[in-house]
N, C-alpha and C positions, 0 to 999 in steps of 0.2 A: 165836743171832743175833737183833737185834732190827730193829723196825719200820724204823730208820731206816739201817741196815747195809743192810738187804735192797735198796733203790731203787736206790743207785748199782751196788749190785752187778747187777741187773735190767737197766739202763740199757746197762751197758757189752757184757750177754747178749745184750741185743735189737740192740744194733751190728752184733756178731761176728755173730748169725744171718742178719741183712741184709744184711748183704757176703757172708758163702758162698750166701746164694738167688739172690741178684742174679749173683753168677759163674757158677753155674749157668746163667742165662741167655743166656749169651755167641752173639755173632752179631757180622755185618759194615754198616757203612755208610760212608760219605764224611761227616765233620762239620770244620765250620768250628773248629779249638781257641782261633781269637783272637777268639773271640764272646764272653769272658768277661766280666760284668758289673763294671763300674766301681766301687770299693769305692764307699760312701758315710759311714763316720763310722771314727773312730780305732781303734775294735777291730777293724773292716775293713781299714784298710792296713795295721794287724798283721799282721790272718792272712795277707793278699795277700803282705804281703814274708816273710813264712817261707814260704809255697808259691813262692814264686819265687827259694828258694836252690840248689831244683836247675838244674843246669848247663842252661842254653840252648843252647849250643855247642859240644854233647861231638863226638864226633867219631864217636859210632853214633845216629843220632837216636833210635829207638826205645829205648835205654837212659833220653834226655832225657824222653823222654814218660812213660815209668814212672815215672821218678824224682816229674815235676811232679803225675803222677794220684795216686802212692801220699802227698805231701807235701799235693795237698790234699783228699786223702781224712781226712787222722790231722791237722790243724790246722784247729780250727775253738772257738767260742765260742756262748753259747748267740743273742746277736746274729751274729756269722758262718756260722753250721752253715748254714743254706741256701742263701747265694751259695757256701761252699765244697761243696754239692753242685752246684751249676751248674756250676761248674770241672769235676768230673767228669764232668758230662755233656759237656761241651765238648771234652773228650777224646777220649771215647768215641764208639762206632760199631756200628750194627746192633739187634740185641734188647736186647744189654747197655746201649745210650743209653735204647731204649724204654724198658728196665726201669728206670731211674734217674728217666727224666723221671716216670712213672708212681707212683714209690715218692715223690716229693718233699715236704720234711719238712712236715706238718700245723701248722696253729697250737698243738696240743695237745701234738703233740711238743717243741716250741719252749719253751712254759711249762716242761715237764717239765724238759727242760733248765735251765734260767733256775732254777728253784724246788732242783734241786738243787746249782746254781751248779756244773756241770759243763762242762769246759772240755778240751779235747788239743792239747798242743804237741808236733811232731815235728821230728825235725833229721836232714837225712839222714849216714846214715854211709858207705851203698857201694850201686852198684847195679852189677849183673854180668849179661849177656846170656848166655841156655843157649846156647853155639857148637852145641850140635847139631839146634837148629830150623831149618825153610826161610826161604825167602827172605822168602814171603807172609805166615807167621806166626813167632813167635818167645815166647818164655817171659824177665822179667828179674824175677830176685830182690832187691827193695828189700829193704836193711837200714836201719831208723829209729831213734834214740834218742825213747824218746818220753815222757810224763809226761802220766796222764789223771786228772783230779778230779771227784767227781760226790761230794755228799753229806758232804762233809765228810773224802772217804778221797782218797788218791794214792796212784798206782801209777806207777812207775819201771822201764825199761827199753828194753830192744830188742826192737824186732818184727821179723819173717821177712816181706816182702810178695810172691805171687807176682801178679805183674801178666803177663795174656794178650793179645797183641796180633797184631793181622794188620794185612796191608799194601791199602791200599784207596786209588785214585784218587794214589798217589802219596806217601800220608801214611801214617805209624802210629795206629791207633785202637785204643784200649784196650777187648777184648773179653772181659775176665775180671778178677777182684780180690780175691787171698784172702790173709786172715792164715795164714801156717801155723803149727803148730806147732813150738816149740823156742823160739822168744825166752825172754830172759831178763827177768825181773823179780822186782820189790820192792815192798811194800808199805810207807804211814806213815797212820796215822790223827791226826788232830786231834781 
């Protein structure tokens, strides 16, 4: 493998490991989700309208909420990646917001990006509520189509998202966020 194989492959490690830390940290609060920041340039009302292809109006909210955290957690651009982490936190509630607002992406992560012209576009396929959680909390498995570039390589497929949420002042907050294991994919190099 060479120098320049290894980045995006790096890239996409360092993702995966920050999303299962940060679920790790799961906890409860009351957060505002319509606080999200106003795109500001064309790759921004990109991402914005692909994170807002999940359903608004399902008829379990907590399925809607998974749907829109796990859509903009996986669509982002190397100019979008940190208003689409503000989305997440906007979701989210308790340690797991803490830990999001805390982890928020660096200037240096930002280049990194940019330099390897790494990009993730997701499209939801299904989201399904565990019937056997409470009322308070509950478990919804996103399924995403999704396609991530870093470095010159693309990857193709479906991801597994298990999104943890509890019920707090009324609302669903998203208290947990992990790819799991089993999706399917593909790889192409250029």
């Amino acid at each position: 493998m060479n120098k320049r194989n290894a980045t995006p492959l790096a890239i996409l490690a360092l993702l995966a490991i920050g999303a299962a830390i940060i679920a790790g940290l799961a906890g409860t609060s009351a957060v505002n989700p319509d606080r999200a920041s106003q795109p500001r340039s064309q790759d921004q009302q990109r991402s914005r309208a692909q994170t807002q292809t999940a359903p608004r109006s399902t008829p379990d909210p907590a399925v809607g909420v998974a749907a829109r955290y796990a859509l903009a957690a996986r669509n982002w651009t190397p100019q979008t990646y940190r208003d689409s982490w503000k989305r997440q936190i906007a979701l989210a509630g308790g340690r797991y917001r803490r830990a999001l607002k805390a982890r928020l992406p660096k200037p240096a992560e930002l280049r990194a990006l940019r330099q390897d012209r790494a990009s993730s576009r997701a499209k939801l396929v299904r989201a399904e509520r565990d019937r056997r959680a409470g009322s308070s909390s509950t478990r919804v498995v996103v399924t995403l189509s999704e396609t991530t570039v870093a470095g010159g390589q693309t990857i193709r497929g479906q991801t597994v998202n298990q999104v943890d949420l509890r019920r707090t002042g009324g609302r669903w907050r998203v208290v947990g966020f992990t790819v799991l294991p089993g999706g399917t994919s593909g790889g192409s190099g250029s």
